[in-house]
Gaussian input, Z-matrix of N, CA and C with variables (Angstrom, degrees):
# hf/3-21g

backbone

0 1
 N
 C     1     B1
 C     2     B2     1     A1
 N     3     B3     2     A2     1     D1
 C     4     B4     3     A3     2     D2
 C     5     B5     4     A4     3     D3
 N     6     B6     5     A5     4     D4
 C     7     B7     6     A6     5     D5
 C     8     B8     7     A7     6     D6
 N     9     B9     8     A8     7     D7
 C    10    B10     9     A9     8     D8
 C    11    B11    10    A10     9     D9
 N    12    B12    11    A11    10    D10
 C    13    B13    12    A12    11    D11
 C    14    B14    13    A13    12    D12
 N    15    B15    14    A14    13    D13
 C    16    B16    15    A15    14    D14
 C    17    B17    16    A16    15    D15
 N    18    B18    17    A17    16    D16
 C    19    B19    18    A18    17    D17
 C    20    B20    19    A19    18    D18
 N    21    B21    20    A20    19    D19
 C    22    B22    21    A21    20    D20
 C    23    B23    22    A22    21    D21
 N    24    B24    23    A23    22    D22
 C    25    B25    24    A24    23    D23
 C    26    B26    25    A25    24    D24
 N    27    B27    26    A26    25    D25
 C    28    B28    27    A27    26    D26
 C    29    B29    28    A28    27    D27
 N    30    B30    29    A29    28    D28
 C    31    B31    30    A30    29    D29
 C    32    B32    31    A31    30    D30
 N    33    B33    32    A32    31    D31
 C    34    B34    33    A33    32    D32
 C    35    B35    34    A34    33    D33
 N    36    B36    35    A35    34    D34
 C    37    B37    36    A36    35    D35
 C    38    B38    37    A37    36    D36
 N    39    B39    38    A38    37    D37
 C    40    B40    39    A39    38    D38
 C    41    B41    40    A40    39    D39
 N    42    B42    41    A41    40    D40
 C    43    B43    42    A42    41    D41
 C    44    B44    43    A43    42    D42
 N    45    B45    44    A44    43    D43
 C    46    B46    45    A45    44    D44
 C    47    B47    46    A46    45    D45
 N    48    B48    47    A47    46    D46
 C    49    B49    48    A48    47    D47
 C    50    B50    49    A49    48    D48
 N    51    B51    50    A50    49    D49
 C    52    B52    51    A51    50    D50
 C    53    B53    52    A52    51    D51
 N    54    B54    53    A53    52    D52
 C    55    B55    54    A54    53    D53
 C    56    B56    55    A55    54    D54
 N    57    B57    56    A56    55    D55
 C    58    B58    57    A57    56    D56
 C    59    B59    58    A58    57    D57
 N    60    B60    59    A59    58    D58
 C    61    B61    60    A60    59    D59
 C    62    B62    61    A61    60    D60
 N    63    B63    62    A62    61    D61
 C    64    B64    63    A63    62    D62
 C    65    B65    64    A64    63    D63
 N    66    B66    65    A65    64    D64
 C    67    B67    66    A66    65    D65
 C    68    B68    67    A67    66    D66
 N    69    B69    68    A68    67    D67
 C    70    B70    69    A69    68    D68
 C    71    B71    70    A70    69    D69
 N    72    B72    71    A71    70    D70
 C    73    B73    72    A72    71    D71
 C    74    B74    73    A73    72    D72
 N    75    B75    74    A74    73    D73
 C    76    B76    75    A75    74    D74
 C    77    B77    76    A76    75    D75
 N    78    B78    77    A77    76    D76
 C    79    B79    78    A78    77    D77
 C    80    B80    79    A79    78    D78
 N    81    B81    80    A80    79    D79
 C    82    B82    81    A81    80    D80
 C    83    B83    82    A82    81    D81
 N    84    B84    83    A83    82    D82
 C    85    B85    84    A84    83    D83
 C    86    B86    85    A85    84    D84
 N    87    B87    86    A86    85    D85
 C    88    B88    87    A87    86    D86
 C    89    B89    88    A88    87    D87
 N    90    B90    89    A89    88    D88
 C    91    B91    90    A90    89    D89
 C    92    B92    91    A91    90    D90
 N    93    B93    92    A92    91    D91
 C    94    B94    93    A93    92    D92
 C    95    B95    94    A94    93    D93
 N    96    B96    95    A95    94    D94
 C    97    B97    96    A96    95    D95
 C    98    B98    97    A97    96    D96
 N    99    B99    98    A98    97    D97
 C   100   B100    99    A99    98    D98
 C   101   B101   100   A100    99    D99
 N   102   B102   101   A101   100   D100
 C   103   B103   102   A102   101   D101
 C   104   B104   103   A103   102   D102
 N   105   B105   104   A104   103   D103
 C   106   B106   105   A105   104   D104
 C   107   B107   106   A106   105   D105
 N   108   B108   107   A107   106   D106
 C   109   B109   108   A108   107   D107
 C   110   B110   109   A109   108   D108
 N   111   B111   110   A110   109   D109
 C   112   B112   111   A111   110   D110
 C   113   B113   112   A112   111   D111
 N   114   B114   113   A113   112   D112
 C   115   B115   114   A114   113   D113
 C   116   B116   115   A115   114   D114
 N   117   B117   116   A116   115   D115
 C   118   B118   117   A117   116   D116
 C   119   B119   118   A118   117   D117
 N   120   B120   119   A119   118   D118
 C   121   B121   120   A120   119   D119
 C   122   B122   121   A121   120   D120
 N   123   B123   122   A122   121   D121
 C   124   B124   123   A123   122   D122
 C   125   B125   124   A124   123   D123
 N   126   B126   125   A125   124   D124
 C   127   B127   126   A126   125   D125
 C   128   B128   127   A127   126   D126
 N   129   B129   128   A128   127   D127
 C   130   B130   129   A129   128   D128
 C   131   B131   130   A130   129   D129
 N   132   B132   131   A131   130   D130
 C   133   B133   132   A132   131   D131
 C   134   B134   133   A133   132   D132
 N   135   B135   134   A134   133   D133
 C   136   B136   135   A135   134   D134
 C   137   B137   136   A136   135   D135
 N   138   B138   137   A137   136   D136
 C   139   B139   138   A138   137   D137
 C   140   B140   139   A139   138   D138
 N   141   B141   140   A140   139   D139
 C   142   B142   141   A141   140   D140
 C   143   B143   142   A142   141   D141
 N   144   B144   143   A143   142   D142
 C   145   B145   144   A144   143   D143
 C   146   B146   145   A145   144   D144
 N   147   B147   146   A146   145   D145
 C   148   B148   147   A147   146   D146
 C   149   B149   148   A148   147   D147
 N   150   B150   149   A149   148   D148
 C   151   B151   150   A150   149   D149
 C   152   B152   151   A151   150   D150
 N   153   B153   152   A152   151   D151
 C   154   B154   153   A153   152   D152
 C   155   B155   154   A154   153   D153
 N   156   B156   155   A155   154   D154
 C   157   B157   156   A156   155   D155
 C   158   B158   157   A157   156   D156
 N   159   B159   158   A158   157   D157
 C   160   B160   159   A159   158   D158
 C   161   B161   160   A160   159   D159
 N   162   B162   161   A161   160   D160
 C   163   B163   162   A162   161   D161
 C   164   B164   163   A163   162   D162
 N   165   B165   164   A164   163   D163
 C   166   B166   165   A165   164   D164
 C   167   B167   166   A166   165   D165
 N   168   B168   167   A167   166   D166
 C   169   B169   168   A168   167   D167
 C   170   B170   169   A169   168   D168
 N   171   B171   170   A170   169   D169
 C   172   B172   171   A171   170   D170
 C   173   B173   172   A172   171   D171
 N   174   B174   173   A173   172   D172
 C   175   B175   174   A174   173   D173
 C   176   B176   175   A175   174   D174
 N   177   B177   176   A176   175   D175
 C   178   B178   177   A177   176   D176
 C   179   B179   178   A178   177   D177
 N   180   B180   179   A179   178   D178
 C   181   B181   180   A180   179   D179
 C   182   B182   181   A181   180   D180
 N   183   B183   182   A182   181   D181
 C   184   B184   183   A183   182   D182
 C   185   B185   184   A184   183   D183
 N   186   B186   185   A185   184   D184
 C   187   B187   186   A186   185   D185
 C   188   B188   187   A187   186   D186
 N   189   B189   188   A188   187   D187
 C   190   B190   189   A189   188   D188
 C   191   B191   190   A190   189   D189
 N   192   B192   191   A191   190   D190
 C   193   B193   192   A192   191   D191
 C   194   B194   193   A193   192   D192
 N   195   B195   194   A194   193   D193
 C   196   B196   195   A195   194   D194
 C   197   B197   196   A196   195   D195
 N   198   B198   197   A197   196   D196
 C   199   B199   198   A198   197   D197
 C   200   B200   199   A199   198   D198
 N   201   B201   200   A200   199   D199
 C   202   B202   201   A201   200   D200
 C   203   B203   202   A202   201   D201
 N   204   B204   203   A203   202   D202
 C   205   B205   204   A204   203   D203
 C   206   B206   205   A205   204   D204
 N   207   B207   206   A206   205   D205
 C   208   B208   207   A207   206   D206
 C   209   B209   208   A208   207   D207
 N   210   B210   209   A209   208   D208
 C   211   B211   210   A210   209   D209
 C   212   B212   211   A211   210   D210
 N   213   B213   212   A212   211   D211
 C   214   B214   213   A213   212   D212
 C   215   B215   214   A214   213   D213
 N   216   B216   215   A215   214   D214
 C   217   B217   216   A216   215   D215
 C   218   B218   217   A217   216   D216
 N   219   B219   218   A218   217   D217
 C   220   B220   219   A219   218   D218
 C   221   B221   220   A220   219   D219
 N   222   B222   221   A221   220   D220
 C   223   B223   222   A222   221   D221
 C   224   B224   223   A223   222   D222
 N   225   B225   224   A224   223   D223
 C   226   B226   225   A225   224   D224
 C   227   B227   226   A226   225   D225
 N   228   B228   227   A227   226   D226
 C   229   B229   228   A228   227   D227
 C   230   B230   229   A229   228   D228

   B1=1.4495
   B2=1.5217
   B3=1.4647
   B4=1.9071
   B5=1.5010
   B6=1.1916
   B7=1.1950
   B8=1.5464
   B9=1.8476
   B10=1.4766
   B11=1.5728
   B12=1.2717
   B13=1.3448
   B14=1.3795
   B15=1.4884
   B16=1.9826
   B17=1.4772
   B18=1.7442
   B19=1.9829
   B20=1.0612
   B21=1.2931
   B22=1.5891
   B23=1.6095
   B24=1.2306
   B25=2.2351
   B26=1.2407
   B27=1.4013
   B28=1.6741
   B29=1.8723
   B30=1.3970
   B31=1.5706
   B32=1.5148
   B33=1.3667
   B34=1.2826
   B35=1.1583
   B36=1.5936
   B37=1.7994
   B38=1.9299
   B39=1.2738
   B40=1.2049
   B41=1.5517
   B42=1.2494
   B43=1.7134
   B44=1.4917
   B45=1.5858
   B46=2.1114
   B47=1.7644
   B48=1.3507
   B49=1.4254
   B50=1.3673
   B51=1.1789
   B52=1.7702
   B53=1.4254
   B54=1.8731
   B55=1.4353
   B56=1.3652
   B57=1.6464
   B58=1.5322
   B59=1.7190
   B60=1.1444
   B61=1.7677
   B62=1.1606
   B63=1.9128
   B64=1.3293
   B65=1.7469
   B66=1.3574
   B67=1.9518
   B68=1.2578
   B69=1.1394
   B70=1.6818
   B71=2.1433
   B72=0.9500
   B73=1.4849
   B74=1.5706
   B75=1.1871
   B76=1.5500
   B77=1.4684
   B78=1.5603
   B79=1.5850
   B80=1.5003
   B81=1.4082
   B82=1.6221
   B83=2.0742
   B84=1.0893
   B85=1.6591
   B86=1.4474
   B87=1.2003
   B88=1.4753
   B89=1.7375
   B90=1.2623
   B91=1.3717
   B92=1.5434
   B93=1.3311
   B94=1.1240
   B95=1.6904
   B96=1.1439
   B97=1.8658
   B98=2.0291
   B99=1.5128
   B100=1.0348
   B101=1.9430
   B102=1.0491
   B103=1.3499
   B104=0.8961
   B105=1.3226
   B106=1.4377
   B107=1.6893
   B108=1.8333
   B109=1.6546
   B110=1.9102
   B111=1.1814
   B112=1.6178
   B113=1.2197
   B114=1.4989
   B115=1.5040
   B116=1.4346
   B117=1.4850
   B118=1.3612
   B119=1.5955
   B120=1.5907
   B121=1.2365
   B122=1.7416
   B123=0.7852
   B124=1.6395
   B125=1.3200
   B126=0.9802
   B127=1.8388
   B128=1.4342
   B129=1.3279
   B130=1.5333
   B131=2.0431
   B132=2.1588
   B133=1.4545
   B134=1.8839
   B135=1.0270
   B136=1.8833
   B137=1.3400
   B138=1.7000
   B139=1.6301
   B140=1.2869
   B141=1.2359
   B142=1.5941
   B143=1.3594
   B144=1.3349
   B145=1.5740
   B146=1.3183
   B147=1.5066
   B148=1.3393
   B149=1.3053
   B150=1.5982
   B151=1.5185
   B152=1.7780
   B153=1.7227
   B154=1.2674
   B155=1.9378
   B156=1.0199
   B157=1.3773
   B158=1.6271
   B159=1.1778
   B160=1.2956
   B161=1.9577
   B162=1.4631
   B163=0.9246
   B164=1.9308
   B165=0.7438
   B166=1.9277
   B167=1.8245
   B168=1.2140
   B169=1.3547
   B170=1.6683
   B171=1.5901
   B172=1.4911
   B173=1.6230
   B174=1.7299
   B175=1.6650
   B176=1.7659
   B177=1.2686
   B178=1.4650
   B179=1.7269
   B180=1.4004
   B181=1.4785
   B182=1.4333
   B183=1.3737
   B184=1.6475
   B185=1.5471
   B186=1.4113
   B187=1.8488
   B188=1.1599
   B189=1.1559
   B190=0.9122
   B191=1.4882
   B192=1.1145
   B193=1.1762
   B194=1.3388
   B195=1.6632
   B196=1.7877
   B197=1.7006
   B198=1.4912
   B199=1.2755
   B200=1.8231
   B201=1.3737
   B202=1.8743
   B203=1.5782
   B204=1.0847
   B205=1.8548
   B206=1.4860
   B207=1.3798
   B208=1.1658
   B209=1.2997
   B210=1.9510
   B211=1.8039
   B212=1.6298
   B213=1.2111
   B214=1.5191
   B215=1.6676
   B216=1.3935
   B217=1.5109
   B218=1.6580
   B219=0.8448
   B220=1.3658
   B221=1.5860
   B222=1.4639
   B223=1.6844
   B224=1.5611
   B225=1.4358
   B226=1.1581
   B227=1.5805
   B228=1.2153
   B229=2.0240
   B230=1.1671
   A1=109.60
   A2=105.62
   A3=106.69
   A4=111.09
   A5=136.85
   A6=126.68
   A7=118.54
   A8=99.41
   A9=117.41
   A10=102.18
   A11=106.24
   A12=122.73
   A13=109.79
   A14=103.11
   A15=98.52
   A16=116.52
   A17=85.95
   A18=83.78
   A19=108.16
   A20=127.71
   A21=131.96
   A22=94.42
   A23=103.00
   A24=84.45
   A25=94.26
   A26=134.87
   A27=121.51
   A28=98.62
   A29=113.10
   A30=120.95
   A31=109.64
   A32=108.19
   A33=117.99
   A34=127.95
   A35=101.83
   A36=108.73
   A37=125.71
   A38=115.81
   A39=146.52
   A40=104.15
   A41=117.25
   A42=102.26
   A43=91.78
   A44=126.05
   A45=104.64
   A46=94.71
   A47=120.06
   A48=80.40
   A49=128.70
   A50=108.06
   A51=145.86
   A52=115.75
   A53=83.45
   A54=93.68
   A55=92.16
   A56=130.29
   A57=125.78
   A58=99.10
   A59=103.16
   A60=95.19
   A61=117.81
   A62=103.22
   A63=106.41
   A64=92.55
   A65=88.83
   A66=111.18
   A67=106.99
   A68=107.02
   A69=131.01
   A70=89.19
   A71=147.44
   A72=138.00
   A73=117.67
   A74=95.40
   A75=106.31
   A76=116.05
   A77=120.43
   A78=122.60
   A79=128.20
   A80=115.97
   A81=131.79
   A82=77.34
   A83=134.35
   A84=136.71
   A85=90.88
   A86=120.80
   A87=136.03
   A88=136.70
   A89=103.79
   A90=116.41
   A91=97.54
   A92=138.81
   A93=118.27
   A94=100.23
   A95=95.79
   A96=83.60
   A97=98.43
   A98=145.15
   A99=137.05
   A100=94.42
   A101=123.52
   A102=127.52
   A103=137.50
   A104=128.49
   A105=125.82
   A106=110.92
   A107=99.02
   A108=117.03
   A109=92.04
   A110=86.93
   A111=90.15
   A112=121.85
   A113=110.10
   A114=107.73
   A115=121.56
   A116=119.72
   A117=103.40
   A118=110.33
   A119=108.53
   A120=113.74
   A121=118.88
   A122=109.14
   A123=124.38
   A124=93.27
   A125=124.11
   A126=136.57
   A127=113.81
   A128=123.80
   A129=131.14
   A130=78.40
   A131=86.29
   A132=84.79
   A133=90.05
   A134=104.37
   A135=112.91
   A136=106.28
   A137=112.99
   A138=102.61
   A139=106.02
   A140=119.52
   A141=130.98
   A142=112.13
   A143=130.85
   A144=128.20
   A145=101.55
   A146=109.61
   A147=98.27
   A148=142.10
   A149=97.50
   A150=122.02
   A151=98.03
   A152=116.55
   A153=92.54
   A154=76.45
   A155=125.56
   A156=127.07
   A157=102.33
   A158=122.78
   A159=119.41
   A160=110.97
   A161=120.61
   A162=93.82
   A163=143.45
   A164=122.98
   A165=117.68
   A166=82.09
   A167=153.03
   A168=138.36
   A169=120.82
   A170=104.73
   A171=104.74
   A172=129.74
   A173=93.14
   A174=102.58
   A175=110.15
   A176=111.94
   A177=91.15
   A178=86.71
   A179=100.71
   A180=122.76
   A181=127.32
   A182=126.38
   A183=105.83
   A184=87.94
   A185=115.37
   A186=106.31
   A187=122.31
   A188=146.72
   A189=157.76
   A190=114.37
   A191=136.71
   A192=143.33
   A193=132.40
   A194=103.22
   A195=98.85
   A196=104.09
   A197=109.40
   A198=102.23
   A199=130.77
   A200=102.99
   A201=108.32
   A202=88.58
   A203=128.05
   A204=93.71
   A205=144.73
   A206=96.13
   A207=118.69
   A208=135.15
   A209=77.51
   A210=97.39
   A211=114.55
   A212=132.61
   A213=126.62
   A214=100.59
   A215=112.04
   A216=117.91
   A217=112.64
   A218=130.41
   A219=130.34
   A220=123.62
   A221=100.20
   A222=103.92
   A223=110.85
   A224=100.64
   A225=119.69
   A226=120.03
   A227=120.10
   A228=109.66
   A229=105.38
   D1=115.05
   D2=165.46
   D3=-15.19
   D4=140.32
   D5=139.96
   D6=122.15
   D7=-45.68
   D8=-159.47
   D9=-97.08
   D10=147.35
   D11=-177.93
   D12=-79.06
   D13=164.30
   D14=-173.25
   D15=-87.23
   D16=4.61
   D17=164.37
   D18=-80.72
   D19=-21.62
   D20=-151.97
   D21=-107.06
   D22=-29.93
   D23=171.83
   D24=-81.47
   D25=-38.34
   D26=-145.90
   D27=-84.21
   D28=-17.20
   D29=167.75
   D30=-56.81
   D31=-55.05
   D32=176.84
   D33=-44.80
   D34=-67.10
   D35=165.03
   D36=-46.16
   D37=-37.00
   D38=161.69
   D39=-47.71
   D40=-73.89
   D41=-169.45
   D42=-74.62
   D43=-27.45
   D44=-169.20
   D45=-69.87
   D46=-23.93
   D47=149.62
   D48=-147.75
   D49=94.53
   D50=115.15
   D51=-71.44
   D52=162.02
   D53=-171.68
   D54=-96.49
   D55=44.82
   D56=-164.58
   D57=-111.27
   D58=121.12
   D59=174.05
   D60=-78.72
   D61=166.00
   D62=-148.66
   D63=-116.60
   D64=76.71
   D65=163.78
   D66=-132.98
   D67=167.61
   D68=-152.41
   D69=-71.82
   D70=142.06
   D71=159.82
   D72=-60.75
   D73=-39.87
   D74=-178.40
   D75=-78.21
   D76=-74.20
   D77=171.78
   D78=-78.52
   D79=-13.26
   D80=151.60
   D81=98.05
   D82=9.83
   D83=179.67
   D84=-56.88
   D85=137.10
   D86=157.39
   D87=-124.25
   D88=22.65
   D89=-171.08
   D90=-98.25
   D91=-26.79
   D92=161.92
   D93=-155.46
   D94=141.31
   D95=-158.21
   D96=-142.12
   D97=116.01
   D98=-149.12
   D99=-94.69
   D100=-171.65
   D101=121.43
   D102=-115.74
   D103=161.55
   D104=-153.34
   D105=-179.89
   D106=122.14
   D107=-159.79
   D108=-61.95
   D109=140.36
   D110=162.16
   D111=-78.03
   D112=-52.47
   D113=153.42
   D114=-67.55
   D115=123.41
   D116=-175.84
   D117=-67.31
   D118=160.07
   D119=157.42
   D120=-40.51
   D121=-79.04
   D122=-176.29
   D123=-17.33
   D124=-59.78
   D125=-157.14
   D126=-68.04
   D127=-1.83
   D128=-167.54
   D129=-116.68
   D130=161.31
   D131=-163.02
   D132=-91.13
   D133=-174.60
   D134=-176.07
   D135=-81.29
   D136=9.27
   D137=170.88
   D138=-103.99
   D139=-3.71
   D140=177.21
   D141=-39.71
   D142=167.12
   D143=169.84
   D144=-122.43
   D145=150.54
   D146=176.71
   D147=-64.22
   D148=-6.60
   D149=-173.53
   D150=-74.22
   D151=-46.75
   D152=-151.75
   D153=-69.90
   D154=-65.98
   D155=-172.02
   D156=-5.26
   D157=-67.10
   D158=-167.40
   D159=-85.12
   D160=9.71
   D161=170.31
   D162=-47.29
   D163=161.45
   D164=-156.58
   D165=-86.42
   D166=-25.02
   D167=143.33
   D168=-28.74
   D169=-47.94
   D170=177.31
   D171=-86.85
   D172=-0.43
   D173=-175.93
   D174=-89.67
   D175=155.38
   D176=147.06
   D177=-157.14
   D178=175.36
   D179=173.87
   D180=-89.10
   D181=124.68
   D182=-153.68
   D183=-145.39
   D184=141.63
   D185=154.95
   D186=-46.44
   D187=-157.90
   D188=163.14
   D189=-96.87
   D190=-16.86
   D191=156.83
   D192=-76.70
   D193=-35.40
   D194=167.23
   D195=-85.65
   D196=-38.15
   D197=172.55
   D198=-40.76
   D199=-35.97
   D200=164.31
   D201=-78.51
   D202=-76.81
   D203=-165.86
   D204=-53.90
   D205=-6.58
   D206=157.27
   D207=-33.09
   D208=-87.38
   D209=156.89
   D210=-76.52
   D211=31.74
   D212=167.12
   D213=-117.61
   D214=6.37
   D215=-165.19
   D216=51.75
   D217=30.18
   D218=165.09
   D219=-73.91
   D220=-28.07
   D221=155.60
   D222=-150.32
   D223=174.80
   D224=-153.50
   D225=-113.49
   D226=124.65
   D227=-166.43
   D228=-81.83

């Protein structure tokens, strides 16, 4: 995808496979649903790998709507 970093495809590939379904965590919505580290990237040091970064502990599945409040800290995983 234009745009996204290869943490952010290799996250992707990572939770499609888990056995984690692909609904929102919060509203259970499944019509379009992102992933997204709980820990942010940024927050791990630059010796990190992308693996632990993307472990399926640090992913979860979010709409797109809790996913911005997410990252606006408006709620909490």
């Amino acid at each position: 995808m234009k745009g996204e970093s290869t943490v952010s495809r290799k996250a992707v590939i990572s939770y499609n496979n888990s056995d984690r379904p692909l609904i929102c965590a919060i509203c259970g919505y499944s019509n379009k649903v992102e992933i997204c580290h709980i820990k942010s990237v940024a927050s791990f040091s630059k010796a990190a790998s992308i693996s632990e970064i993307n472990n399926i502990d640090n992913l979860v599945a979010l709409c797109p709507n809790h996913h911005w409040e997410f990252d606006k800290g408006l709620i909490n995983i």
